[in-house]
C-alpha positions in Angstrom: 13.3 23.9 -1.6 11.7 23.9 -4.7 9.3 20.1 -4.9 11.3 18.5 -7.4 14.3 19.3 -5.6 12.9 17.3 -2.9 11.4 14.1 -4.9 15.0 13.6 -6.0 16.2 13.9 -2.9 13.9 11.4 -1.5 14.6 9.3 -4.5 18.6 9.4 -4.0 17.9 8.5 -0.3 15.6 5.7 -0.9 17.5 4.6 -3.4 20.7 4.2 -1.5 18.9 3.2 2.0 16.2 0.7 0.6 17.3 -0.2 -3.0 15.1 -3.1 -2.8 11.8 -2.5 -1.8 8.8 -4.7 -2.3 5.2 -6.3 -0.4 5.7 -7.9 2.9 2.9 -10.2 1.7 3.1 -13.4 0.7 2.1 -14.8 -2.6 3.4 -16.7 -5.7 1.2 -15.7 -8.3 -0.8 -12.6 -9.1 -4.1 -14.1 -7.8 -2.6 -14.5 -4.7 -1.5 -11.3 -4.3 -5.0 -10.0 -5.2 -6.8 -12.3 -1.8 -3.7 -11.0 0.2 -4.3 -7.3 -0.8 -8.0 -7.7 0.2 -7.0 -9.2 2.8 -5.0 -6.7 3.9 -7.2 -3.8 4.6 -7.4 -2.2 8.0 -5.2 -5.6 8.9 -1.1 -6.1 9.1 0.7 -7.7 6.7 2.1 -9.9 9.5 -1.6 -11.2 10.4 -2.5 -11.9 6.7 0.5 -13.9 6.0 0.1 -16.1 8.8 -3.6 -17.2 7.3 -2.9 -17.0 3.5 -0.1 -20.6 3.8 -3.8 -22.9 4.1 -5.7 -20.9 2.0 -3.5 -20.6 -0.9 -2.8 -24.7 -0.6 -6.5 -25.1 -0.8 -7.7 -22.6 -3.0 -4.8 -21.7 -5.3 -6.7 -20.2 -8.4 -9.9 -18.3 -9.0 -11.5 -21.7 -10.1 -11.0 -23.3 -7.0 -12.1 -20.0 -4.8 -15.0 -19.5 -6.8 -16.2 -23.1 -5.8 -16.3 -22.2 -2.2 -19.0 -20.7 0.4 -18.2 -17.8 2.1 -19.2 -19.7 5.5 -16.2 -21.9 4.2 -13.6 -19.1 3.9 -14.5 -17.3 6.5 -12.8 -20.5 8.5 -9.6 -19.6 7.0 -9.8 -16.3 7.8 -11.6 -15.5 11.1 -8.5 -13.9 12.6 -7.9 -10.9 10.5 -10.3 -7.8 10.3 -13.6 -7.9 8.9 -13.7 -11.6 7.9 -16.9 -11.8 7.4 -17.0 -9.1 4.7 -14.2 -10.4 2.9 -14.8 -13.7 3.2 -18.0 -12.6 0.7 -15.2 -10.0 -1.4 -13.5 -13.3 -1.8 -15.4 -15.8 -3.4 -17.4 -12.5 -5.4 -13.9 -11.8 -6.9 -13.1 -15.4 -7.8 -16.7 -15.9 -9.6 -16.1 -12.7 -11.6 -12.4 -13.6 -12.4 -13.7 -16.8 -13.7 -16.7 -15.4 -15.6 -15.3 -12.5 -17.1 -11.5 -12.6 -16.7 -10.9 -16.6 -17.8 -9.9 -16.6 -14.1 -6.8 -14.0 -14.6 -6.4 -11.0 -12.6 -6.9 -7.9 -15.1 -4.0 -5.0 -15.6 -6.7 -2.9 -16.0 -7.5 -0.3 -13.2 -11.4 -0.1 -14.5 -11.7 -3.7 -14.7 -9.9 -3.9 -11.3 -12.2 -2.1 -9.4 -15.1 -4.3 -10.6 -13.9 -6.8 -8.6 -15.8 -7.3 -5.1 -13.2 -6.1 -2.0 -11.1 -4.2 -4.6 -11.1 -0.1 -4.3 -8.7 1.9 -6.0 -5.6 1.2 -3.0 -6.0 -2.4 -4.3 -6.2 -1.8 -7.3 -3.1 0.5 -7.7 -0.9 -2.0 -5.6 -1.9 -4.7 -8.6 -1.1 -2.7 -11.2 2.0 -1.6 -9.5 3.4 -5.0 -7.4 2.4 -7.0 -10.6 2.4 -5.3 -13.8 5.0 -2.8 -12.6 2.7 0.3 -13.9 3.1 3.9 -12.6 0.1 3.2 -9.8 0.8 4.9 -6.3 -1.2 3.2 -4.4 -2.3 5.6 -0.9 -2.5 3.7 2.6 -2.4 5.2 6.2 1.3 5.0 5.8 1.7 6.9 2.5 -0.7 9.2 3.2 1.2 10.3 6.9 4.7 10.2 5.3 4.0 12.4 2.4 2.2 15.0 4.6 5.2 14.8 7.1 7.9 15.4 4.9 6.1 17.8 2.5 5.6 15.9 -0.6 2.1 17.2 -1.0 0.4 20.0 0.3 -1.8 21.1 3.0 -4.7 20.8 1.1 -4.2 17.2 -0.5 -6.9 15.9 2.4 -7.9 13.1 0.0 -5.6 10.1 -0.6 -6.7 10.0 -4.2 -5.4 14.0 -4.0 -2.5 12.5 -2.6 -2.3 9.9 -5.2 -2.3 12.5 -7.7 0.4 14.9 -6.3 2.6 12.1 -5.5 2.4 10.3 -9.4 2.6 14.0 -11.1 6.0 14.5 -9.0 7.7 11.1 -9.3 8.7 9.3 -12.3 7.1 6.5 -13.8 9.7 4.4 -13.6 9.8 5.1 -10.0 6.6 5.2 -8.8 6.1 1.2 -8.0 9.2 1.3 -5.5 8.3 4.6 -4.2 5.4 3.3 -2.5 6.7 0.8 -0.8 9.6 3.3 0.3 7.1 5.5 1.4 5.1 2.3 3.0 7.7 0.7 4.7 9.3 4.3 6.1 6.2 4.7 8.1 5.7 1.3 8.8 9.1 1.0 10.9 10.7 4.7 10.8 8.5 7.7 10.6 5.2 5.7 12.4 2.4 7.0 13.6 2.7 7.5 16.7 6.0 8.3 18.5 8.2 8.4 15.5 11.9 7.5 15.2 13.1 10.7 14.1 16.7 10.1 15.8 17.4 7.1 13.0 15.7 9.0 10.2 18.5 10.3 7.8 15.7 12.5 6.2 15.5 15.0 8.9 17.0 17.7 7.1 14.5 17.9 4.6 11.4 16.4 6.5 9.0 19.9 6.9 7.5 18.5 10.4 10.5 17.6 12.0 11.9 21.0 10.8 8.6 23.2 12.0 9.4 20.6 15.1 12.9 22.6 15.2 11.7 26.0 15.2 9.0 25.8 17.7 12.1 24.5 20.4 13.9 27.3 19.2 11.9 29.6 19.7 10.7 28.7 23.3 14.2 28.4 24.1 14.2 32.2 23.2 11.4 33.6 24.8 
């Protein structure tokens, strides 16, 4: 099957399986979405959204974050990963929205990845989730569900290789859904370990499960 064959098949399953697909975090405005992306890293979505409610109600723009201590909001968010860490990313990002950025979060990946705690990932879900630009952004989920089904090749060992492969094979009009398609398939379908391959309609076109296929065929043989 020739690779565009199989985007548009992806495409036509997503599309009728998981028409809307969107961030499991939680946030009303793009700076919000910017701490719960930070947040986020190495960390579930579930853990972030359950410590973002009292930090958004007391810091709900850049000015008001920038004002803060990262002793401070590291009380907010001692129970996800790193808090420490991001509890500096934090109040770094707020003082350079504010200095540079009048306190708005930039569309631009470049000025994006100034900001402390922001690395491309971030950045890409931003420009995707908020501005709606063709940004495929690369987690652990993306980057196992692409490999597994054969959207990229072998030797895309990078996720910005994956990145790459990914945007130069979807369309751009796509490409913001299609990662949380791909994000949410390995999230609660094609996971990392133990996969459910029994309620995955995408088993006919999925390379491991298929490789799967012909390795039980052919002990069956021998």
């Amino acid at each position: 099957m020739k690779k565009q064959e199989l985007y548009q098949k992806i495409i036509d399953y997503f599309e009728r399986t998981m028409p809307i697909a969107e961030t499991e975090l939680h946030y009303t405005s793009p700076f919000e979405l910017l701490v719960a992306v930070i947040l986020s890293a190495q960390c579930t979505d579930k853990r972030v959204n359950l410590v973002t409610p009292k930090l958004f109600h007391d810091y709900p723009t850049a000015e008001a974050l920038a004002l803060a201590t990262p002793e401070t909001i590291f009380e907010y968010i001692r129970s996800v990963s790193y808090p420490n860490n991001k509890a500096k990313h934090l109040v770094g990002m707020a003082q350079l929205l504010v200095k540079d950025y009048q306190g708005n979060v930039p569309s631009n990946l470049d000025d994006l990845l100034r900001l402390p705690g922001v690395g491309r990932k971030t950045a890409n879900v931003i420009q995707a989730v908020v501005f709606d630009k063709a940004a495929m952004a690369v987690d652990t989920h993306v980057f196992r569900v692409s490999h597994r089904i054969g959207l990229v090749s072998k030797n895309c060992t990078t996720p910005f290789s994956v990145e790459k492969q990914l945007i130069r094979y979807f369309p751009d009009k796509i490409i913001p859904k299609a990662h949380h398609w791909l994000i949410l398939h390995g999230r609660y379908t094609c996971t990392a370990r133990n996969p459910k391959c029994t309620s995955c309609g995408l088993t006919d076109i999925c390379k491991e499960y298929q490789n799967k296929l012909k390795t039980v065929q052919q002990n069956k043989q021998e």
